[in-house]
N, C-alpha and C positions, 0 to 999 in steps of 0.2 A: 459778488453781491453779498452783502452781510443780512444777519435774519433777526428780528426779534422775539417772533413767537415764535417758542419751542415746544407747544401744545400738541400731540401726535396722541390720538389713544391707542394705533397699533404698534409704538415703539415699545417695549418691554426691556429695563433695566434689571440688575442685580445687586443694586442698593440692601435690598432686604431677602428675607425668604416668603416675602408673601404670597408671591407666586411660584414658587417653587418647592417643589416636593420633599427633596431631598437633591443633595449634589458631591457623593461620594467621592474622593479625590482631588475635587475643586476649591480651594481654599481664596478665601475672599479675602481680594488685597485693598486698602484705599488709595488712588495713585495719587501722584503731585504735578500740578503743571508746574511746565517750566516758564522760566524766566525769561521774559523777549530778551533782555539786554540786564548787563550788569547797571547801569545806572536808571533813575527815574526819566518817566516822558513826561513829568510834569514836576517841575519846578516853583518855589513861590519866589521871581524874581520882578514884580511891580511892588510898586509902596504900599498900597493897598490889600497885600495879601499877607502883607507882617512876614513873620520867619515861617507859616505853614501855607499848605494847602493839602486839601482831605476828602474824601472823598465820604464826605456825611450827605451825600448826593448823588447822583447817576448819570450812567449813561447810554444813550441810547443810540440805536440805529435809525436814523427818519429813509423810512421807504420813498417815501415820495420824492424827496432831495438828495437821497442816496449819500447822505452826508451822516458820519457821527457827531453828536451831541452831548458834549458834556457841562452840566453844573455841581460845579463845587463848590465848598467853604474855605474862605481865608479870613484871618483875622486883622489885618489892619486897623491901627488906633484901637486896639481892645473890642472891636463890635467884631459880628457875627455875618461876613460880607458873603454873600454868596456870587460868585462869576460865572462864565457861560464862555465855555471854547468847543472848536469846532477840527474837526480831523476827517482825512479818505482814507489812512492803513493804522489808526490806534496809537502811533508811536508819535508825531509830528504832530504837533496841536496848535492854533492860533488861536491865539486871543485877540478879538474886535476890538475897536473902538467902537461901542456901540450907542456913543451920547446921550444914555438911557439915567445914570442916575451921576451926582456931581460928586467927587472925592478931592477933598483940596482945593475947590473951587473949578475944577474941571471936571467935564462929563466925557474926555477924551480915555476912554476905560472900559472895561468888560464885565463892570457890575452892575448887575440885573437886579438886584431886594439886597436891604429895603427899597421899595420903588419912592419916588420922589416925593415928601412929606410924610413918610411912616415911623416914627421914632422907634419903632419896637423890633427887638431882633427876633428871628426864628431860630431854633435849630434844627435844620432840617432834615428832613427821612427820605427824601428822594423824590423828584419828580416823576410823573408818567402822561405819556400824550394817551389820550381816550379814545379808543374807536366806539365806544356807546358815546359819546356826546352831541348832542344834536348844535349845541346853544358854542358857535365861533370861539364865541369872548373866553369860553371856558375849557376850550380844546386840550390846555395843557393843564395837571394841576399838580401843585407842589403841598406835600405835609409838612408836618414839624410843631416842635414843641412850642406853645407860646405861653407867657402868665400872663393875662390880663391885667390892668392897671389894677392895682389896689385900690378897694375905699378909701374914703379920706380922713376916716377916723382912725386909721392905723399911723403911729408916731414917724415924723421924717429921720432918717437914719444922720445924723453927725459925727463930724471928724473926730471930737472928743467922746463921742461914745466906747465904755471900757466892752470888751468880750460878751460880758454878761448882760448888758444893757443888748446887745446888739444880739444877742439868742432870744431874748424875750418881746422884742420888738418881731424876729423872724416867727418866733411863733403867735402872736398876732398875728402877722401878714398872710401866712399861711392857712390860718383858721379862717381868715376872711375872703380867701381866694379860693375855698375847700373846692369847690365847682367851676373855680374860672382858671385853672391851669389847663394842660392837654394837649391835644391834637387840633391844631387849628389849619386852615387849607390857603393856599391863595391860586389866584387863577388867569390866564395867560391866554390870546388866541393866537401866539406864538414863540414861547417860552423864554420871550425877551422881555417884555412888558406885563407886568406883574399889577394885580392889582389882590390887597391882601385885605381878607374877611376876619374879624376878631369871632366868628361861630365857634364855640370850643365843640368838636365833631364826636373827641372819644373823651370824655373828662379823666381827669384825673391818673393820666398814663404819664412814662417817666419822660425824660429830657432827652434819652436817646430814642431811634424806633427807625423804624423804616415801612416805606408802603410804595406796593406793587398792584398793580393788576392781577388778575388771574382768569386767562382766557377761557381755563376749563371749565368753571361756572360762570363766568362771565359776569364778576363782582371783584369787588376792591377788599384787599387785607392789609390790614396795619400790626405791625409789632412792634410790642416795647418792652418796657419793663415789666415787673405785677402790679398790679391797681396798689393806691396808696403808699407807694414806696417815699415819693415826694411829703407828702404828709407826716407817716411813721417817722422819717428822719428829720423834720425839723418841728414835727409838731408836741409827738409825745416820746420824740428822743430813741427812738427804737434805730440803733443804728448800727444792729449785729446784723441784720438781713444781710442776703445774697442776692443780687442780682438773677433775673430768674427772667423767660421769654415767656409774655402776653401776647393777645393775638384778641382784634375787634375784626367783624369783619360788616361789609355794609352793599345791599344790592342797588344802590341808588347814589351811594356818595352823601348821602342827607342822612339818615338814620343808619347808626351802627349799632351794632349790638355789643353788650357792655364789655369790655375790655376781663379776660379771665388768661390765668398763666396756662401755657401748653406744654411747657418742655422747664423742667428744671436739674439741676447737678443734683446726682445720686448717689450712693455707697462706693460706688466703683469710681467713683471723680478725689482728688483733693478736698477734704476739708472747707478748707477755702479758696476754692476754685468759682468762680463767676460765669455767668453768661451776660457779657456785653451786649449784644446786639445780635440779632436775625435776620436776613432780609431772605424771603420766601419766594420762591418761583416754583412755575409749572416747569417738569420737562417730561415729554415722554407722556406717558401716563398715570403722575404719580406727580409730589411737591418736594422740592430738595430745600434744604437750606443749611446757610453757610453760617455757622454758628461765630461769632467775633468772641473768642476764649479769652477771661480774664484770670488766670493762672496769680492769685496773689501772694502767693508764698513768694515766686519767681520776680512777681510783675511784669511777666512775659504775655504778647497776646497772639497764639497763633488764630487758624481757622479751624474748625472742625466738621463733619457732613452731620447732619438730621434727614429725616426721609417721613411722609407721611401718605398716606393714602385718604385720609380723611386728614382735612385741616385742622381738623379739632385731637388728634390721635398720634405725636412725631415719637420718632425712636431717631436714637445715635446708630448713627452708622460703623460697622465693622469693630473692631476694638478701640475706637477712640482715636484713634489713630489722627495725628495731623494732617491733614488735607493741604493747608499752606504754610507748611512753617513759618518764623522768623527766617531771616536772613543770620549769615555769621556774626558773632560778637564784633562791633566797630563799624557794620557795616550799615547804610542809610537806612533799614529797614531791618536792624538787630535786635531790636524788643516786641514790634506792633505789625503787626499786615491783618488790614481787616478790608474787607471786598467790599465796593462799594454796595449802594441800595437798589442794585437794579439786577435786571437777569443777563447768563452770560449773553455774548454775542456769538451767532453762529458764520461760516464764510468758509466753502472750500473744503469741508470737513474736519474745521477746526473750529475751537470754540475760545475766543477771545473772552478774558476777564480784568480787569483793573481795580487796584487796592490802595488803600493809603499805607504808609511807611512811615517807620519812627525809629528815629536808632537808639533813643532812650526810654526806660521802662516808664510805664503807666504812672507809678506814683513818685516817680527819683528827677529831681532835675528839672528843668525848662520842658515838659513833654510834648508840648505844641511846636516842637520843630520837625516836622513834617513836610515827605515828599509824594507823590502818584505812581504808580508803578504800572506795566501792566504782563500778564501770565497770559499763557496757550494752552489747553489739553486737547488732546484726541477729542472727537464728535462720540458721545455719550460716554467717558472714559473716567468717569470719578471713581470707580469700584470695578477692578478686574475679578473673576474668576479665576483662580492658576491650576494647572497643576504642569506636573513633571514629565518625566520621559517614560514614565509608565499611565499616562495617559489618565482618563481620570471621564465621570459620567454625570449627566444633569438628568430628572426629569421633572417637568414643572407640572404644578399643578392645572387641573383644568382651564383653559385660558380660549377667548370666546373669539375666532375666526373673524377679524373686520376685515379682514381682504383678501383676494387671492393669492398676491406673490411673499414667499418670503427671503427674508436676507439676514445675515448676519453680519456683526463687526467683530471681528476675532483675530487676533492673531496666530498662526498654528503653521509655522514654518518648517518645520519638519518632520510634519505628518500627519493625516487627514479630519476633519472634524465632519461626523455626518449627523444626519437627522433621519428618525423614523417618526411615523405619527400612529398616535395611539385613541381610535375613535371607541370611546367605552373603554371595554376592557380586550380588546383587539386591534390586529396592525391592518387594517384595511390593503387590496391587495396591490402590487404597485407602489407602496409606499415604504416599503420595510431599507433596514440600513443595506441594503446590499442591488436597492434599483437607486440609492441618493447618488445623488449628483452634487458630489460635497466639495467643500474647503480644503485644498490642498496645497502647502508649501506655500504660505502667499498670506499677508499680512492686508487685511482689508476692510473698511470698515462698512463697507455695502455689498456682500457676494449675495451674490443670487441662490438661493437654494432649490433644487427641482425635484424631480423624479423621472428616468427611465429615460429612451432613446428619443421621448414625444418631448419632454422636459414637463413633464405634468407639474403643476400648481396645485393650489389648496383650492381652487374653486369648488368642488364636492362638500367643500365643509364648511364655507363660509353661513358666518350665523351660527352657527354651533358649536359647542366646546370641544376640542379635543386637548389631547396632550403631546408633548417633543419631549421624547427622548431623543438627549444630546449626549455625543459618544464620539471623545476625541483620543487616540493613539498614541500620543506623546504630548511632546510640553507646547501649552496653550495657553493663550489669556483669553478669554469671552469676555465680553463688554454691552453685549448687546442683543436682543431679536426683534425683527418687525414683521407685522401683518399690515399689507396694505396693498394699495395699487401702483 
């Protein structure tokens, strides 16, 4: 059974040091997942998908139909076609004939938007099904970039128009669409049937972005670019900027709050190093995001981690370190792997993810030739703990008991990881390293932690802070703690 929400507030990761004290000996790795398969599970092999397919889109898990859900972007005839395929194990995907919109003069296809009479493309940021929506018709809703028609006193663009005629004309258009570019939504009471709203939701955000839910507040986040990027580059020609992560966010889907950058490349980045895209998810109890790196020196785009604890507040994770690289030089995914817009998928104690691929760099070449891919990591496994054969010690900082039992994910294969608890500034009795009931020789990403011959739990402290002192013997990777039931 696969999961979507990864909302847990007693799972605790080691993304950051927020909660953690100190961790002498434990040196924070970023992992990589691996690769289902040398080759793409999604192909743009119909007329209508042109030479790509990209995941400027998501996919999701449907609980109810126990089926996955994927829509993507293809480009056929130059527009901006979005499809809709469907998979039971991530790798095998079908596309319907869903008789929904006509390509060619046949509706015998698996393109969902534009829906039937909409001349205007999106670029989308990603679908999500609602569990706040009350209203059927609106159950699914998909974002993305739209311009609104221009007034009509802006000049028609012609063949014979020289370069210069054609900047001055874009900077009219622009100045007169100051408020009608952005985030526009369409909405669906089954992610097939689309019907799309010209509402510009977050004004003035860029042409990339992506939007998610977020179970932990229980509101919608949208990320793109920084407010006026659009503008700055074709208005008043400012066209040194960096790409930089924006973030609206909106309790209702109706009113969002103004679009502001959260995350941008720092001293320790390239020069000209870029942030393409973020797409934001809960996990645990904390917001991860998967940074789409534009590397311009290179033209290379891998992934990188972000971590926030407040939406408003993200830091890079580890040394920077790539999270998804490229694939080898030549190979379908040698310049580009960027994850789609949606949260991983959990099943089994793995965590399924899918990215688009490009074997040529960002700005060289035909770059819309594009495949789908999809990766596995461990169950909470973006960021290990390590240390070596001399063992190595965590203590977190105060961290607030929401359930009885605890567990960890750890690897520690040859040689034991225990826990003592630290209530104030004392080991309460019964609970010191030497009554644990600890992790031995055994690679697991759920062990039970106890205490003594009764296997006591943390019930005595639940609702209250205490501290784990973690204290492992040899070579270990930590991944993970939970409080819960």
């Amino acid at each position: 059974m696969f999961g979507n929400d990864l909302y847990d507030p007693g799972l605790h990761l080691f993304l950051d040091d927020e909660e953690v004290q100190d961790h002498p000996d434990f040196t924070r790795k970023v992992q990589h997942p691996q690769r289902a398969q040398e080759d793409p599970v999604l192909l743009p092999d119909r007329p209508w998908e042109g030479k790509s397919v990209q995941l400027w889109g998501s996919i999701l898990h449907d609980d109810e139909e126990d089926i996955l859900k994927m829509w993507y972007l293809g480009t056929g005839h130059g527009r901006s076609i979005i499809c809709y395929a469907t998979s039971k194990d991530g790798v095998s995907w079908d596309k319907p004939d869903l008789g929904v919109v006509s390509f060619d003069g046949s509706t015998a296809n698996n393109i969902v938007y534009p829906p039937p009479g909409d001349a205007h493309d999106i670029d989308p940021w990603g679908v999500i099904k609602d569990p706040l929506e009350q209203d059927e018709s609106r159950r699914y809703k998909m974002g993305g970039y739209r311009q609104l028609p221009a007034p009509p006193d802006v000049p028609e663009e012609t063949p014979d128009m020289d370069r210069e005629a054609r900047n001055a004309r874009r900077k009219i258009l622009f100045d007169r669409i100051r408020d009608r570019h952005g985030m526009c939504a369409a909405y669906s009471p089954d992610g097939i049937h689309w019907t799309a709203d010209d509402t510009v939701l977050v004004p003035r955000a860029g042409d990339a972005g992506s939007l998610v839910y977020d179970p932990m507040k229980r509101r919608y986040l949208a990320t793109s670019r920084r407010y006026e990027t659009v503008m700055d580059h074709f208005v008043i020609e400012w066209k040194r900027y960096r790409r930089v992560i924006a973030l609206s966010t909106s309790d209702d889907f109706v009113n969002w709050s103004p679009i502001r950058p959260i995350l941008k490349p720092d001293d320790f980045d390239h020069p000209e190093d870029q942030m393409y895209v973020m797409p934001p998810f809960v996990y645990g109890n904390q917001y991860i995001g998967f940074i789409g790196m534009l590397h311009s020196a290179t033209e290379l785009g891998p992934v990188q981690l972000a971590t926030a604890r407040d939406i408003n507040h993200w830091s890079r994770v580890g040394r920077r370190e790539e999270f998804l690289p490229v694939g080898a030089p030549g190979t379908w995914d040698g310049a580009w792997s960027t994850m789609s817009h949606s949260p991983p998928v959990l099943k089994d104690g793995t965590l399924y993810m899918w990215y688009t691929g490009s074997r040529q760099a960002h700005g060289t070449g035909d770059r819309f030739v594009s495949a789908i891919g999809m990766v596995t990591l461990r169950k909470d496994g973006f960021v290990a703990l390590r240390c070596g054969i001399r063992g190595g010690e965590l203590m977190t900082e105060p961290v607030e008991v929401t359930g009885p039992q605890l567990s960890v994910n750890a690897i520690c294969l040859f040689g034991r990881l225990q826990i003592r608890v630290i209530d104030d500034v004392s080991v309460p009795e019964g609970y010191d390293f030497a009554d644990c009931n600890a992790l031995e020789r055994r690679d697991d990403t759920d062990c039970p932690i106890t205490w003594g011959e009764a296997k006591r739990d943390l019930s005595p402290f639940v609702g209250k802070k205490v501290r784990l002192h973690i204290q492992a013997d040899n070579a270990t990777s930590l991944f993970s703690y939970r409080m819960g039931s």
